[in-house]
Wavefront OBJ file of the C-alpha trace (Angstrom):
o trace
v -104.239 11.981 -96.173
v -106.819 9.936 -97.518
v -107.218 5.911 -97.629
v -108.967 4.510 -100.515
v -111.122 1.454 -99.847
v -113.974 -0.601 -101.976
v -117.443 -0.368 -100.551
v -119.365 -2.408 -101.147
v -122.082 -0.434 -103.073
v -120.511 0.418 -105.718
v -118.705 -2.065 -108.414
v -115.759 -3.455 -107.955
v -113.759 -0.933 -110.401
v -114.681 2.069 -108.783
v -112.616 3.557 -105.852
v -114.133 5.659 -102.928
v -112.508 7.302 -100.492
v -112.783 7.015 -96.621
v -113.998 10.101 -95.326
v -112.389 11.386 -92.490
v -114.152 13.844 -90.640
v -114.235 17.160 -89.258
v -115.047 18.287 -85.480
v -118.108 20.122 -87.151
v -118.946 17.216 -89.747
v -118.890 14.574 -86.277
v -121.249 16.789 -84.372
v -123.616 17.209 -87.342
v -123.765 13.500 -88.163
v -124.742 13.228 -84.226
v -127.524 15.930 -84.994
v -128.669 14.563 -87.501
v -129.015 11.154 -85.755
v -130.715 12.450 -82.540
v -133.222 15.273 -84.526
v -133.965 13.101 -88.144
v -133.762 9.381 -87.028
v -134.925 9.985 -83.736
v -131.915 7.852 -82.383
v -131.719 8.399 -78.052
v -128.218 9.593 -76.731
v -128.309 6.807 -74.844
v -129.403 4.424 -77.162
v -126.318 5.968 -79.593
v -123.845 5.411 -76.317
v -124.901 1.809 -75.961
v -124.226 1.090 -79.561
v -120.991 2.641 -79.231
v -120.297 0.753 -76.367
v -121.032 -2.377 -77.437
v -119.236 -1.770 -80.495
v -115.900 -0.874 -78.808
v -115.968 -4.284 -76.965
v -116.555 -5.676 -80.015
v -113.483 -4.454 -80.867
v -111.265 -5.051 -78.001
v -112.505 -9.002 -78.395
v -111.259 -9.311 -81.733
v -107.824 -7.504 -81.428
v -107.279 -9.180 -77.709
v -109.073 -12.235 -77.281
v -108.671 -14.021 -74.184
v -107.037 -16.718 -74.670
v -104.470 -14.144 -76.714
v -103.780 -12.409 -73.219
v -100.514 -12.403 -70.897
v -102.102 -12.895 -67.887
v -104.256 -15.349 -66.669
v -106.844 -13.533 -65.615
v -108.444 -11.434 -68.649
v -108.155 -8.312 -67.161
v -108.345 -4.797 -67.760
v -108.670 -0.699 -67.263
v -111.286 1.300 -68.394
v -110.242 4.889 -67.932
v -113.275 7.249 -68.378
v -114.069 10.837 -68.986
v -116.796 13.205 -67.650
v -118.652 12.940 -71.283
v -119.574 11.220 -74.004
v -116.155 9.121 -74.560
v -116.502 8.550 -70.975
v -120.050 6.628 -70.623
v -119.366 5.299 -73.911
v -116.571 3.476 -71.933
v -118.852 2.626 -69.654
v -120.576 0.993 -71.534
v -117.730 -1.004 -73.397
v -116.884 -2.157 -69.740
v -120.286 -3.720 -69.107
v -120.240 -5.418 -72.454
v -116.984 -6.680 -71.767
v -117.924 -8.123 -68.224
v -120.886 -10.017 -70.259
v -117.720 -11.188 -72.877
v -116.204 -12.395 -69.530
v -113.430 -10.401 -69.414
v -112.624 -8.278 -66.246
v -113.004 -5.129 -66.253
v -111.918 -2.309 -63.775
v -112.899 1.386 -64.459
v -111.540 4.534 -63.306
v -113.908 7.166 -63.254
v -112.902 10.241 -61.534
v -114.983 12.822 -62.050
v -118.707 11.291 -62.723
v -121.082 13.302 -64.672
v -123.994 14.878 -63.566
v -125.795 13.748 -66.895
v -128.803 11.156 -65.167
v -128.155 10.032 -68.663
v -124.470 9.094 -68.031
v -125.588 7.883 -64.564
v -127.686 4.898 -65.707
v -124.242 3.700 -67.040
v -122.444 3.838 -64.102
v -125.562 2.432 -61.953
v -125.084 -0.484 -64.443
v -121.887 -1.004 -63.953
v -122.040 -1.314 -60.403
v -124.592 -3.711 -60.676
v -122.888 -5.811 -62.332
v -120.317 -5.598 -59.763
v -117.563 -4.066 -61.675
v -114.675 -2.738 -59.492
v -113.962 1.211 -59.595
v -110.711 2.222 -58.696
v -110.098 5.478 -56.056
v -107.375 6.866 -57.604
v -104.799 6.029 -60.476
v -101.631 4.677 -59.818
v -98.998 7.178 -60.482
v -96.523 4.090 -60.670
v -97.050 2.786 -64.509
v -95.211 -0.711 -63.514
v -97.991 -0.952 -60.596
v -100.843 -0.533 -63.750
v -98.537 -3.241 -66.013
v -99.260 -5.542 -63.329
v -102.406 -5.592 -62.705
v -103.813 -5.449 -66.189
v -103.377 -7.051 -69.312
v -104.511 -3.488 -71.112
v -105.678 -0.032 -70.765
v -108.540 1.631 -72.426
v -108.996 5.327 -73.281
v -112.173 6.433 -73.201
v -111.096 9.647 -71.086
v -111.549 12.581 -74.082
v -113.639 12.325 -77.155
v -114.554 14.751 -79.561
v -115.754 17.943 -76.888
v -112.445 17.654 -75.463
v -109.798 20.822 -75.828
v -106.349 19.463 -75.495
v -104.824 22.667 -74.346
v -107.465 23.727 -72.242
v -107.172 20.858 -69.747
v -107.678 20.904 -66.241
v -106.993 18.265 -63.340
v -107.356 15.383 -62.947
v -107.704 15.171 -66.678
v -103.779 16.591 -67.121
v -102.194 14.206 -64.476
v -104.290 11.228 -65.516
v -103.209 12.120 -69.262
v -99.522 12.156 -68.651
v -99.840 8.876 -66.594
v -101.409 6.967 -69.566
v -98.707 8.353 -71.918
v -96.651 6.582 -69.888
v -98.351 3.431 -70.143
v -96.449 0.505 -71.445
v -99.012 -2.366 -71.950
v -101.304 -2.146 -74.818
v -103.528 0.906 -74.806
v -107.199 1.131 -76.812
v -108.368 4.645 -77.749
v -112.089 5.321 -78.188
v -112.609 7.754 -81.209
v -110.159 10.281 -80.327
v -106.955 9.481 -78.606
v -106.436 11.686 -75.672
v -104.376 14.520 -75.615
v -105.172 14.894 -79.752
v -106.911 17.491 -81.330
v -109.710 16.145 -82.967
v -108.615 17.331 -86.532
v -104.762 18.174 -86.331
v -104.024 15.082 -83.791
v -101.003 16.583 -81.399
v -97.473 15.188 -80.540
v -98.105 15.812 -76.993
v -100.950 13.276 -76.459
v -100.730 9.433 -76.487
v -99.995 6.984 -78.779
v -102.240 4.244 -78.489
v -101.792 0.775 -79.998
v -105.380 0.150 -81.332
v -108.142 2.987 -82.008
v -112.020 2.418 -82.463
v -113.859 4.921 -84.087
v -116.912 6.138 -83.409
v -119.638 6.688 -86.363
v -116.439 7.445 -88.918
v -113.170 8.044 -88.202
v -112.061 11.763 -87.502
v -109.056 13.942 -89.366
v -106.708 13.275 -86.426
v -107.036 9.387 -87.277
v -104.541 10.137 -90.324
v -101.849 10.577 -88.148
v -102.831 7.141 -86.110
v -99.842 4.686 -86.635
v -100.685 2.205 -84.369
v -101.523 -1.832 -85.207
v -104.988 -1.439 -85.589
v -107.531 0.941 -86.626
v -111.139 0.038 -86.304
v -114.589 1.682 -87.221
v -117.855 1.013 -85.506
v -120.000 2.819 -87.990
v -122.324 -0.310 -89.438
v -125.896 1.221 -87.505
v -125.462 4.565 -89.484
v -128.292 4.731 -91.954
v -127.527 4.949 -95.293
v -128.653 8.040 -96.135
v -126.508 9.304 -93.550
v -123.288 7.653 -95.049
v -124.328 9.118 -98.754
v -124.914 12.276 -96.995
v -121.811 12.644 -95.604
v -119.827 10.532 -98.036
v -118.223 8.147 -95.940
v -117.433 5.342 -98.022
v -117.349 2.707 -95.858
v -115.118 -0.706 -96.325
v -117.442 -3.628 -96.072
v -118.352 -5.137 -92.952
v -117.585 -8.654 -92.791
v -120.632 -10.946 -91.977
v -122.788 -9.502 -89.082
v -120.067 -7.379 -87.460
v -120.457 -3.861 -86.295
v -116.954 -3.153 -86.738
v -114.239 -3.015 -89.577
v -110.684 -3.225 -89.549
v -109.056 -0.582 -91.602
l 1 2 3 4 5 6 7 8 9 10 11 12 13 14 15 16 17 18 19 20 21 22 23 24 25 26 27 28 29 30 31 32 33 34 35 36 37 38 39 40 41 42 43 44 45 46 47 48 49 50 51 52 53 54 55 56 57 58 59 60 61 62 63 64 65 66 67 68 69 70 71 72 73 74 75 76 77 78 79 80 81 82 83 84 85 86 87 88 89 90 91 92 93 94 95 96 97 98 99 100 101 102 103 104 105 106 107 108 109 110 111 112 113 114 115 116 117 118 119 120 121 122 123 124 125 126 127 128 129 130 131 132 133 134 135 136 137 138 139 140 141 142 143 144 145 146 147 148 149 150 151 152 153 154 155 156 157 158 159 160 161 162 163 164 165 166 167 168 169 170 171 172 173 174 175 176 177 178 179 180 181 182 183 184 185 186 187 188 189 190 191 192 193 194 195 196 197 198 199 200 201 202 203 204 205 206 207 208 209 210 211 212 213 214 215 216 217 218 219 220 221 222 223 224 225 226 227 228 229 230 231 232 233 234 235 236 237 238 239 240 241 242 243 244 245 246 247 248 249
């Protein structure tokens, strides 16, 4: 399945399609970024970040919200998805939201540990443990975000707390953001046994498992990439409207 879009580079007659990518073509566009441009993980994380907050702003404003108090879960991982949530949490603080993040399993990465530091900091609330009781989560927050597995992640190969924490958020019945892959999906098949979030936000481009996305909103934060890395790789890009870092598809 492909989705044809204008970009903006080319006239208005011609037709280019969206790439979606492979596992391999995701990891090589993150080489290339780190070796050739000299981008920092961490630098590439914040971006990220930033760019998923971005996102969760313009699909749930706060004054849009249910609650009165704008706030919601950040559920991270042990890797890259994970402090890349982090980082959308912090940003979102800033945006004066409220943020809570569950983040069992912290990574070793010092890297990954600045984010968290940060966090904390900030004095953004980590939970001890996730509520088994879905209602318990509806309550509290006015939305969930995913940011548990990303593109490293091997659906069938899970182990706990990942598997428990998975089948809780499938579970989940207020809206639900997915950071580049949705959890429980194989990164280029997708997977009927994972979840099915409302709104995704990927990360660079969007990956071969975002085909079978039919949720309300599909966003890209890809903007930063150099261009020689989206003719490289053929993305084909929609335009990004004024200064924004993301793009609805």
């Amino acid at each position: 399945m492909e989705k044809t879009i204008c970009n903006s580079s080319h006239s208005k007659e011609e037709i280019q399609p969206l790439r979606y990518l492979s596992r391999a073509e995701a990891l090589a566009i993150d080489k290339e970024l780190l070796e050739e441009f000299r981008f920092g993980h961490q630098q590439l994380i914040e971006i990220w970040g930033h760019a998923c907050a971005m996102a969760v702003t313009k699909v749930f404003p706060r004054r849009s919200l249910q609650r009165k108090q704008p706030t919601l879960l950040v559920v991270c991982g042990c890797e890259q998805n994970g402090a890349v949530g982090l980082a959308c949490a912090r940003h979102l603080r800033v945006f004066e939201y409220e943020p809570t993040i569950f983040y069992p399993k912290r990574s070793s990465n010092p890297l990954f540990r600045d984010f968290t530091t940060q966090c904390e900091k900030m004095d953004i609330p980590f939970l001890s443990y996730l509520p088994a009781e879905t209602q318990l989560i509806s309550d509290a927050y006015n939305l969930v975000i995913d940011a548990l597995l990303g593109v490293e992640a091997t659906p069938g190969e899970l182990l706990e707390p990942f598997s428990t924490i998975l089948a809780t958020l499938k579970q989940i019945r207020i809206p639900l953001v997915s950071l580049d892959v949705p959890s429980g999906w194989d990164v280029e098949t997708g997977t009927s046994d994972g979840i099915s979030p409302d709104v995704l936000v990927s990360l660079a481009a969007p990956k071969q498992c975002a085909t079978r996305f039919v949720g309300k909103h599909h966003l890209v934060a890809g903007r930063f990439l150099p261009y020689d890395v989206q003719k490289k790789f053929e993305l084909n890009f929609p335009e990004y409207p004024g200064t924004d870092d993301v793009v609805s598809l």
